[in-house]
SEPANU-14873 format. One record per residue: residue number from 0; residue in one letter; x, y, z of N, C-alpha, C in turn. Coordinates in steps of 0.05 Angstrom, whole numbers, plus 32768, in hexadecimal, padded with zeros to 4 digits. Example, Ala and Ser with C-alpha at 12.3 -4.5 7.8 and 13.67 -1.06 7.14 Angstrom:
BEGIN
i, aa, nu, nv, nw, cau, cav, caw, cu, cv, cw
0, a, 8108, 7F8E, 809C, 80F6, 7FA6, 809C, 8108, 7FBE, 809C;
1, s, 8101, 7FD3, 808E, 8111, 7FEB, 808F, 8102, 8001, 809D;
This chain:
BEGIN
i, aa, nu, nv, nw, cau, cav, caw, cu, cv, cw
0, x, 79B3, 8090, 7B64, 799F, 80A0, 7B70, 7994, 80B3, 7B5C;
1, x, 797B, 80B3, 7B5A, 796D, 80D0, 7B47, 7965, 80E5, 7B56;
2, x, 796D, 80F3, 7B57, 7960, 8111, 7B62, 7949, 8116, 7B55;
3, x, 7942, 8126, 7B64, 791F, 8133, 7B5D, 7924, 814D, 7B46;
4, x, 793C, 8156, 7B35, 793D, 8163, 7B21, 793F, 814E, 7B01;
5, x, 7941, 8138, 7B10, 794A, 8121, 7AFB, 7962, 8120, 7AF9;
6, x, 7974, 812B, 7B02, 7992, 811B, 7B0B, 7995, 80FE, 7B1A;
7, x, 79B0, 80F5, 7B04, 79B6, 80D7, 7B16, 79CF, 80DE, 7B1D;
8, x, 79CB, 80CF, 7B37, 79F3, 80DB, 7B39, 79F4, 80BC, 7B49;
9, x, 7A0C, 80B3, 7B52, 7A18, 809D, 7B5C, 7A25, 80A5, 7B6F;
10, x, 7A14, 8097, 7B87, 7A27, 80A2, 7BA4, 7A34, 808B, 7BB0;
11, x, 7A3E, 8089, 7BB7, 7A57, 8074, 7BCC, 7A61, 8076, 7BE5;
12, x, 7A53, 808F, 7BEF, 7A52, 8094, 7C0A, 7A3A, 80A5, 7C16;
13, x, 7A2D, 8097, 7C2C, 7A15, 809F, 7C30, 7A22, 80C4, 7C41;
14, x, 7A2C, 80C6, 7C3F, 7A42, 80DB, 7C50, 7A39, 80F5, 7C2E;
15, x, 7A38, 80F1, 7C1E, 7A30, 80FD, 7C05, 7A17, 80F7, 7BF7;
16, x, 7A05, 80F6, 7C0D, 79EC, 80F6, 7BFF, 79D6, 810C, 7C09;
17, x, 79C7, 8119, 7BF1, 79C1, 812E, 7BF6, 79AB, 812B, 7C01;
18, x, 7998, 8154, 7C12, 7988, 8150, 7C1A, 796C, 813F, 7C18;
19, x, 7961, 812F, 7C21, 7947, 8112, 7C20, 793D, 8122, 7C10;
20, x, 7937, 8140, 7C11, 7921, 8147, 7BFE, 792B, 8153, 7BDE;
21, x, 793C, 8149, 7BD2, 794B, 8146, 7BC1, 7946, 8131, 7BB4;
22, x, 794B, 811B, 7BC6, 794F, 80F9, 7BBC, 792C, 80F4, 7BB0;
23, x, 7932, 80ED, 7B94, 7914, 80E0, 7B8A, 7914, 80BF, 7B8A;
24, x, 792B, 80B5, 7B88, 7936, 808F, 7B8B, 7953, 8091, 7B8D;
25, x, 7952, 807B, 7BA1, 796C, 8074, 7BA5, 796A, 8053, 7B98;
26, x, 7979, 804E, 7B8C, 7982, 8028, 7B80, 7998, 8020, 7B8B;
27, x, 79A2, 8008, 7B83, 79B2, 8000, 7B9B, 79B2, 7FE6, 7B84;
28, x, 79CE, 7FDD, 7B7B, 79D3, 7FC9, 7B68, 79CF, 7FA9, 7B78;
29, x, 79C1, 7F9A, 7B6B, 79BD, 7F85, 7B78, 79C1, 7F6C, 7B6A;
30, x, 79C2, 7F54, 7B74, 79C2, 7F38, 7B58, 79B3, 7F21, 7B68;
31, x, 79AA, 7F1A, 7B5E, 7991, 7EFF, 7B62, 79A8, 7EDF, 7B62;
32, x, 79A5, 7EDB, 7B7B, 79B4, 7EC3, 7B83, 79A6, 7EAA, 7B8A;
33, x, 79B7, 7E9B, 7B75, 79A6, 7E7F, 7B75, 79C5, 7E72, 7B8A;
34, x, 79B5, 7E69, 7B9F, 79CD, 7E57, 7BB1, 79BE, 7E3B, 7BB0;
35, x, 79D1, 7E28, 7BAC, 79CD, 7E05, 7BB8, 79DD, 7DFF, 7BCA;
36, x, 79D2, 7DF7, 7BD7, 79DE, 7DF3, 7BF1, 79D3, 7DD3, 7BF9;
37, x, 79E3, 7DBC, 7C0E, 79CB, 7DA7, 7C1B, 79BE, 7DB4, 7C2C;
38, x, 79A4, 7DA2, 7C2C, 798F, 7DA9, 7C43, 799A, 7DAE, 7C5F;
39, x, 79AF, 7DA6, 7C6B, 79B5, 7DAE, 7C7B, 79BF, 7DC7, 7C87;
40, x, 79CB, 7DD4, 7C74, 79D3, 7DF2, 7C72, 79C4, 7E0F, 7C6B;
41, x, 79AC, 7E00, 7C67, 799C, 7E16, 7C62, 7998, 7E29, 7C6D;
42, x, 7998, 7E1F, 7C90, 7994, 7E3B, 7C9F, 79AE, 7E4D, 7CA5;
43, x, 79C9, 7E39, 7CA0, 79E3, 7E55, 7C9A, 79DE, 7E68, 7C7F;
44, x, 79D7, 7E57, 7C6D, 79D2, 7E67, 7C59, 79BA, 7E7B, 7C50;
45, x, 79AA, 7E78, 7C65, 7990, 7E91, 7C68, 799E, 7E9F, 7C78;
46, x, 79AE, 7E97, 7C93, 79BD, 7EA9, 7CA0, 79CC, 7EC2, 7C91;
47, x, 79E2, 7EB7, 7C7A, 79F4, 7EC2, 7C71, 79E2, 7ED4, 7C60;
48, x, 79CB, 7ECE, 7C4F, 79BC, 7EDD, 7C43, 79B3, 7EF4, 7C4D;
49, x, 79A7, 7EF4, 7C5D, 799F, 7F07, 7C72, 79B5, 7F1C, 7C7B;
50, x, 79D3, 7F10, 7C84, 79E9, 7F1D, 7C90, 79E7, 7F31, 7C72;
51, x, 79E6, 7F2D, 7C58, 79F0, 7F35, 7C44, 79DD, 7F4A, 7C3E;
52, x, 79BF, 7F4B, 7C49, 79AF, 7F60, 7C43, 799E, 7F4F, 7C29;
53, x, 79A0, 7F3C, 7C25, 7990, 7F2B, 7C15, 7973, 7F22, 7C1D;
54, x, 795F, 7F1F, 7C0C, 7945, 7F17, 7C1D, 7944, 7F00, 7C0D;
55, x, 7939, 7EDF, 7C12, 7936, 7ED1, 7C0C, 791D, 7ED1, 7C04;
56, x, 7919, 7ECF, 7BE7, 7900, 7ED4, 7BD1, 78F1, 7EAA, 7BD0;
57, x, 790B, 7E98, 7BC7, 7901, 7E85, 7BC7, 7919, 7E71, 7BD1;
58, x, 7906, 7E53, 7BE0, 790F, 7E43, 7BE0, 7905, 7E22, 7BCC;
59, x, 791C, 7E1B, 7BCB, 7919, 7DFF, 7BB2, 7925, 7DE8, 7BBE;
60, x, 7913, 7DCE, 7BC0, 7924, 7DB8, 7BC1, 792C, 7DB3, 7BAD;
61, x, 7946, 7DA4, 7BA6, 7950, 7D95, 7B86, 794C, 7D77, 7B95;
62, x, 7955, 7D77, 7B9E, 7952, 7D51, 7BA0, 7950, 7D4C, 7BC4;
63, x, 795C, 7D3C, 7BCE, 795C, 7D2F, 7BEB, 796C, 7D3A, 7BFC;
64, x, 7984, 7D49, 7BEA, 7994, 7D59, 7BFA, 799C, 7D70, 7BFA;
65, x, 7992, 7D7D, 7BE0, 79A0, 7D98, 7BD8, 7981, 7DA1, 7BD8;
66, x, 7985, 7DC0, 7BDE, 7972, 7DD2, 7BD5, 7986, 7DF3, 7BCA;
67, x, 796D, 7DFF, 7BBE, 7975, 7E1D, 7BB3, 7969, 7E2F, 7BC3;
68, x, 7975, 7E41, 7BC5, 7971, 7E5F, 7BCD, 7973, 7E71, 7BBE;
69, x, 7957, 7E7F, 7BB2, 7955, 7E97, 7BA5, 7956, 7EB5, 7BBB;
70, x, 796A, 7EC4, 7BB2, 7965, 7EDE, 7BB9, 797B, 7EF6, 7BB1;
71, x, 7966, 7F09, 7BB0, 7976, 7F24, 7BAA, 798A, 7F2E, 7BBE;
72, x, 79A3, 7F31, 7BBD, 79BC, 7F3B, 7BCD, 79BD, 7F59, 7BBF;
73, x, 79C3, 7F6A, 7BD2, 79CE, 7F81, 7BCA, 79E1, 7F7C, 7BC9;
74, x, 79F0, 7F88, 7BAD, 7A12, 7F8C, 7BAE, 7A1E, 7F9F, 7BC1;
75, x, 7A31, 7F9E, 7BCC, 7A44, 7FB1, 7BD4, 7A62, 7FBC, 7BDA;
């Protein structure tokens, strides 16, 4: 998080985060997930994406049975 003096500090509990008018950005570590999965599973696996706070950026066929899933997961 950067504060509005230009401090960064690292919080780990929203229980320690200071007043909103303080906060200039908050970030939040994330990683870009390539999933293959078969065509059949795709909608557990947008499910699970979603459960994870992930937004599904792209979808890919590879062949007749498999496809990819692009998207950003927040770590946590």
């Amino acid at each position: 998080m950067t504060l509005t003096d230009g401090t960064v500090k690292e919080i780990d509990n929203p229980a320690y985060l200071p007043e909103p008018n303080y906060i200039e950005r908050i970030e939040e570590p994330t990683v870009q997930a390539f999933i293959i999965c078969p065509n059949e599973y795709i909608g557990d696996m947008m499910a699970l994406v979603s459960e994870k706070r992930g937004n599904l950026d792209h979808t890919e066929t590879l062949d007749s049975k498999r496809v990819m899933l692009t998207s950003p997961i927040a770590i946590e």
